[in-house]
C-alpha positions, 0 to 999 in steps of 0.5 A, spaced: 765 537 670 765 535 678 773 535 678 773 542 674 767 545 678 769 544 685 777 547 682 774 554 680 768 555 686 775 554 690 778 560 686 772 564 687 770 563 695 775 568 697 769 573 693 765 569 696 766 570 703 768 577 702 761 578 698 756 574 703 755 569 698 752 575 694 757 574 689 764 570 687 758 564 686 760 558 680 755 556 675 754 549 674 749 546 668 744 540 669 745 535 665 741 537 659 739 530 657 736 531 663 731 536 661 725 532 661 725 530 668 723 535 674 725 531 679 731 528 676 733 535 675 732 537 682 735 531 685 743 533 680 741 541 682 741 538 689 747 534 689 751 540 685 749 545 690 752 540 696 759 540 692 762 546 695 758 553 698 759 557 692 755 553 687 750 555 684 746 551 679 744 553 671 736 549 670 732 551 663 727 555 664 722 551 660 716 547 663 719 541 666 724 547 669 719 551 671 717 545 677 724 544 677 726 551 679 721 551 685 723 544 688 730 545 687 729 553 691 726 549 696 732 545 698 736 550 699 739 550 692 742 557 688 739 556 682 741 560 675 735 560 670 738 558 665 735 558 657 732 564 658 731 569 653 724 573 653 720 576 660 715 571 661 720 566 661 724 571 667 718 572 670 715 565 670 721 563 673 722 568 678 716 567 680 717 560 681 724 561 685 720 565 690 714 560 692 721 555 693 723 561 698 717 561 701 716 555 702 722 554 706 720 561 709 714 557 711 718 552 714 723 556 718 729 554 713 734 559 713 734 563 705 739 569 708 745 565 704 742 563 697 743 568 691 738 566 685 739 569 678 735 569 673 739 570 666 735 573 660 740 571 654 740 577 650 744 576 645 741 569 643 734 574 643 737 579 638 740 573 634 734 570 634 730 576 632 734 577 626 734 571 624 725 572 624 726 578 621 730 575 615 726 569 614 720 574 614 723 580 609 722 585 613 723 592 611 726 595 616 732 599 621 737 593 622 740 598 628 734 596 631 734 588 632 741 591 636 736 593 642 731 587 642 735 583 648 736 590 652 728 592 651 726 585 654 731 585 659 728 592 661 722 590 662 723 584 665 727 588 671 722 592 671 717 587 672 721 584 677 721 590 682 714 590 681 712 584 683 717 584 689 721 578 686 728 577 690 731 573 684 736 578 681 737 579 673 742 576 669 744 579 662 748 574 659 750 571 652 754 578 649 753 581 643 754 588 642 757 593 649 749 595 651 748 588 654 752 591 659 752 598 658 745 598 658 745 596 666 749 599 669 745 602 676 740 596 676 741 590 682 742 586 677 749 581 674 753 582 668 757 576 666 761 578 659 765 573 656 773 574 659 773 578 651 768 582 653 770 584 660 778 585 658 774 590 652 770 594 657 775 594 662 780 597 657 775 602 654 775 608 658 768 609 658 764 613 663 759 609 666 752 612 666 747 609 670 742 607 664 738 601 667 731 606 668 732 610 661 727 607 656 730 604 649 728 609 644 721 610 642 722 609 634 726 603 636 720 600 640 716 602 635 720 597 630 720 590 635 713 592 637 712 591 630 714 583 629 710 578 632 715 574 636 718 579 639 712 581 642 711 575 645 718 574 648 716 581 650 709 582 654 710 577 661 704 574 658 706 574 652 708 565 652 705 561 656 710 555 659 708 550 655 710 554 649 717 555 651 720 550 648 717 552 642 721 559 642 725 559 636 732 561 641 730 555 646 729 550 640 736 552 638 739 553 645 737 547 647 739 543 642 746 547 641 747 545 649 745 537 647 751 537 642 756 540 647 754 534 651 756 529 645 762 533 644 764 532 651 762 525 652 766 523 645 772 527 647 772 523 654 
């Protein structure tokens, strides 16, 4: 993983210069047999971070996270917050990057490079809605479930301008061309599968800038009506110590733990 990081952050750092560290950043995932462990996140966040300049380091945003985030912020490190799914695991987070901010602020360190992000999968909500939906019997619109990543991340974004977090949102895990479409005009970052990517490129669409339009009311009114949404949509809506417990980070966590098996049985 060292080997093949530091070979792609060097593809990227002419980005990275040109873009004054704002983009052209390689992400890197903490061990997620790690993920119990503040402090042993923080300290692999840390030893990533030092690999090359444009690193940038992916901790889940779960309780454990949570501490880990600000301490690792704190170092110096450019966190990516990762298994992140609803608004008050973005807020939570973001909060978080910001106290590590200003307690270096606080310290006369230097925060002028760093370029933290704050990712709301929103396809693994959508997939994750449904599925409640399908579990529960819903009798509903099923275009609707489309639009529950796109309505979190709105509000999440908004939230973040509101409560002046410096942390950029980043939309992430592509289902459907909203998750992109659906941002464009916010100060925010899009990383679509290089599928997804070649599709839009090749689309001819016009982009319109669409981060401030509302999603429909009817559309709200459906996911306002199924009670996990809810929760993955109101900033208080969780508390951290429920995050683990979210449907989506439950499976998210434990498909990052088979991929590690995976790796471990291939080398």
């Amino acid at each position: 993983v060292r080997e093949l990081s530091l070979e792609a952050a060097k593809l990227l750092e002419p980005i990275f210069e040109r873009e004054n560290g704002r983009n052209g950043r390689l992400s890197m995932q903490t061990d997620p047999r790690l993920a119990r462990s503040a402090k042993a996140l923080a300290d692999q966040a840390e030893e990533f971070h030092k690999l090359a300049p444009n690193i940038i380091v992916k901790i889940p945003a779960t309780a454990v996270g949570v501490e880990a985030i600000e301490e690792a912020t704190y170092r110096g490190v450019s966190v990516n917050v990762t298994v992140s799914f609803s608004v008050p695991q973005a807020v939570t987070t973001g909060e978080a990057i910001e106290r590590g901010l200003k307690r270096r602020e606080a310290e006369g360190k230097d925060v002028s490079t760093m370029g933290p992000v704050v990712t709301l999968m929103v396809g693994r909500l959508d997939d994750w809605i449904k599925e409640v939906a399908k579990r529960d019997k819903l009798f509903l619109d099923p275009g609707h479930l489309e639009w529950a990543g796109v309505a979190a991340f709105k509000r999440a974004y908004a939230e973040f301008q509101k409560r002046g977090l410096r942390a950029r949102m980043l939309s992430a895990a592509f289902r459907n061309v909203m998750h992109w479409s659906e941002f464009v005009g916010g100060d925010v970052v899009v990383s679509p599968p290089f599928a997804w990517q070649q599709l839009i490129n090749n689309s001819g669409y016009k982009m319109v800038e669409r981060m401030d339009v509302p999603v429909r009311d009817d559309i709200m009114e459906t996911l306002l009506g199924i009670p996990e949404f809810v929760r993955a949509y109101e900033p208080e809506g969780m508390t951290p110590e429920e995050f683990t417990q979210f449907g989506a980070t439950r499976k998210t966590l434990r498909g990052f733990l088979e991929s590690d098996n995976d790796l471990d049985r291939l080398v």
